[in-house]
Structures are given as structure tokens and as C-alpha cells.
C-alpha positions in Angstrom: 4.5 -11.5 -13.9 1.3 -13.0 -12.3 -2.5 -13.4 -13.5 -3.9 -9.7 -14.0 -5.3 -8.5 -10.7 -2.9 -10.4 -8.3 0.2 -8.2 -8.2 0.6 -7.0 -5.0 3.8 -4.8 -4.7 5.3 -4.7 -0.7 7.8 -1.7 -0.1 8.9 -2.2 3.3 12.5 -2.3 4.2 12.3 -5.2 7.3 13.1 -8.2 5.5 11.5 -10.6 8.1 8.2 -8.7 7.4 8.1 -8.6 3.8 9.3 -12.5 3.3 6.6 -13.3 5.6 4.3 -11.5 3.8 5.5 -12.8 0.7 4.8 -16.2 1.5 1.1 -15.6 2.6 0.0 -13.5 0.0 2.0 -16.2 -2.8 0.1 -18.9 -1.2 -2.9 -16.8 -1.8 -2.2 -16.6 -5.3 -0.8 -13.4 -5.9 2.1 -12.4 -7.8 4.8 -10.5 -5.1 7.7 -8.2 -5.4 9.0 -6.9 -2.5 11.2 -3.4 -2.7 13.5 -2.6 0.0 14.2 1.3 -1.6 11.4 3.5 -0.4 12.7 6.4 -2.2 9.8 8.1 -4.5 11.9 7.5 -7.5 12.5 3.9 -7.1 8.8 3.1 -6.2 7.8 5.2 -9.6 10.1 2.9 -11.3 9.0 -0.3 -10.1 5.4 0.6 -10.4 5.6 1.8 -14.1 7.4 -1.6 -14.6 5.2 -4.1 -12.8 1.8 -1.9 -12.8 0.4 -3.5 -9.8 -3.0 -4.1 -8.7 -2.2 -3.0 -5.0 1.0 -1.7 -2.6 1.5 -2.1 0.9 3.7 0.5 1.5 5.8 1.0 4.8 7.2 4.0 6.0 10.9 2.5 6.3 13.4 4.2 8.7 11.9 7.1 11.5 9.7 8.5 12.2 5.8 9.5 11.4 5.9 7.5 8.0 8.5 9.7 6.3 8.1 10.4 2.5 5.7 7.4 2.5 2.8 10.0 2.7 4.5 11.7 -0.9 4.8 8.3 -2.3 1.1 7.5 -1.5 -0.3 10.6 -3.4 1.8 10.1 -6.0 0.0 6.4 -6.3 -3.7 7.7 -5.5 -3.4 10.6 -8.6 -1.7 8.5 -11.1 -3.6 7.0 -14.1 -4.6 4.1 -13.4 -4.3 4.7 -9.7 -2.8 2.2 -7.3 -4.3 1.5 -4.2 -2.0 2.2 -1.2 -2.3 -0.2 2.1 -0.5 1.8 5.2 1.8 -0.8 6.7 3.3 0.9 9.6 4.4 0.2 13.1 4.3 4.6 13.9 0.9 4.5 16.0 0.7 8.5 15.2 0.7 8.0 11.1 -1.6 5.3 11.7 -4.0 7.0 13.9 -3.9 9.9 11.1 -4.1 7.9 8.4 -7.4 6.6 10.0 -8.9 9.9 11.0 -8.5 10.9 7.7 -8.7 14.5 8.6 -5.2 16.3 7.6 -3.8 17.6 4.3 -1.9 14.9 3.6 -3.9 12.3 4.8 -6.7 12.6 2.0 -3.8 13.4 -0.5 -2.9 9.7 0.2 -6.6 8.5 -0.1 -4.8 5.1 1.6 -7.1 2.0 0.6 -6.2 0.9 4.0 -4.4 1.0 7.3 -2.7 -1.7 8.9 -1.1 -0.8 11.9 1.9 -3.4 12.5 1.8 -6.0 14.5 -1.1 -7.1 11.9 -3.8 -9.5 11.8 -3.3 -12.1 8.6 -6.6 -12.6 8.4 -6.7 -9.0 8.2 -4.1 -8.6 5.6 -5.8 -10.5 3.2 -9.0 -8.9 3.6 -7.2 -5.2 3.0 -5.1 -6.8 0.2 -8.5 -8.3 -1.4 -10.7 -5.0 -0.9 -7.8 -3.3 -2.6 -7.1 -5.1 -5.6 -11.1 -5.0 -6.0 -10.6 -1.2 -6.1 -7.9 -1.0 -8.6 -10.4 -2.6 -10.9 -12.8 -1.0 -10.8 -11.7 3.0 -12.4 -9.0 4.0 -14.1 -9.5 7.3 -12.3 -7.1 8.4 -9.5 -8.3 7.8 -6.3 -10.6 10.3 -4.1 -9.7 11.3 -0.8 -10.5 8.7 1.4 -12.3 6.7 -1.4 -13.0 3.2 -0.9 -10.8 3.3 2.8 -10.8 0.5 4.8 -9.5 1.0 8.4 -8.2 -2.2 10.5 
């Protein structure tokens, strides 16, 4: 499974994305499944399995980020929580994401938002602030706690 504190769990259904991010976060060290099933049920069963130390979750096929925002909550409340990165090319879920102002927004209490096409750089700084956060409490996640917008 990977050392503890290096699992890094990517839901995103473009594979030319996720490989790619694969390979930079497993040259970084960190252990790496990718899901291509953004349904709710199959990200609770992945994360119960694998209990990673950080998602980047995408908000697959549509528009606005879909369920994503559901799935996010879901992450924030749960014991421990699991920081959620916001890994989306929808400008509008980004841009509320980042203003952090509506209901379902702070429900998601995203770690951070990286609006695709992303910085790598970047990545690994969200990715690294993230992980940080899910050691730090094994208390779900506060509205906009520890955010990080890029």
C-alpha cells in the first residue's frame, strides 16, 4: 500500500490525466490509485479500503462538477477526514469552490482548488499541504479549513 502519509487517491475519469499524474506524484514518492468510477458509492469503497492521506477528485462527465460536491462532503465529515483537492476543468465550480461562499461549497471544506490545465509545481504543493492536513486531526474538516486556492 505505500509508506503512511503518501497515499494520494486520484478519481478522475480522463485517463491521460490521471496516468500523468500518476507518474509525477509516484516519482514523488507517493503511493497512487487512480479510480475511473466517480459514483459516491465507489469512492466510499475505495476510501474505506485504501484510507488515503489525500484525493484529487474530478468532477467526471458535465457539467458544474456533478455529484463531486456530495462526494467531497462526504470526505470532509468522515472520521478521519480526507482532504479533497478540486481537480476540475468547469471554470464556474472552480471559481465557487474558491469563493468559498455557497452551501455546498463549505460543505466540501476542499483542501484545495486546481483548476485544470494545472501547474505541476502546483500540484505537488496542493498534494503536500494536503497530506500535512490529514495528519494533523482526526476530526472532519471545517468549512474552508486549511484551503489552499491555486
Amino acid at each position: 500500500m505505500g509508506e503512511v502519509g503518501r497515499r494520494v487517491l486520484i478519481v478522475d475519469d480522463d485517463s491521460d490525466i490521471a496516468n500523468l499524474v500518476d507518474e509525477v506524484l509516484s516519482d514523488d514518492g507517493y503511493a497512487v490509485t487512480i479510480l475511473r468510477d466517480a459514483r459516491i458509492e465507489a469512492i466510499q469503497e475505495v476510501v474505506a479500503q485504501l484510507e488515503p492521506d489525500c484525493m484529487l477528485l474530478d468532477g467526471g462527465v458535465g457539467s458544474g462538477y456533478g455529484a463531486s460536491w456530495e462526494s467531497a462532503a462526504q470526505m470532509a465529515a468522515r472520521l478521519p477526514a480526507v482532504p479533497v483537492i478540486m481537480f476540475t476543468a468547469h471554470a464556474g465550480a472552480s471559481a465557487e469552490a474558491m469563493e468559498n461562499t455557497s452551501e455546498r461549497s463549505q460543505a466540501a471544506g476542499f483542501a484545495a482548488v486546481l483548476p485544470k490545465p494545472f501547474n505541476l509545481t502546483e500540484l505537488l504543493r496542493a498534494i503536500e499541504v494536503a497530506v500535512g492536513e490529514s495528519h494533523r486531526s482526526d476530526q472532519p474538516r471545517r468549512p474552508g479549513q486549511g484551503s489552499l486556492y491555486l
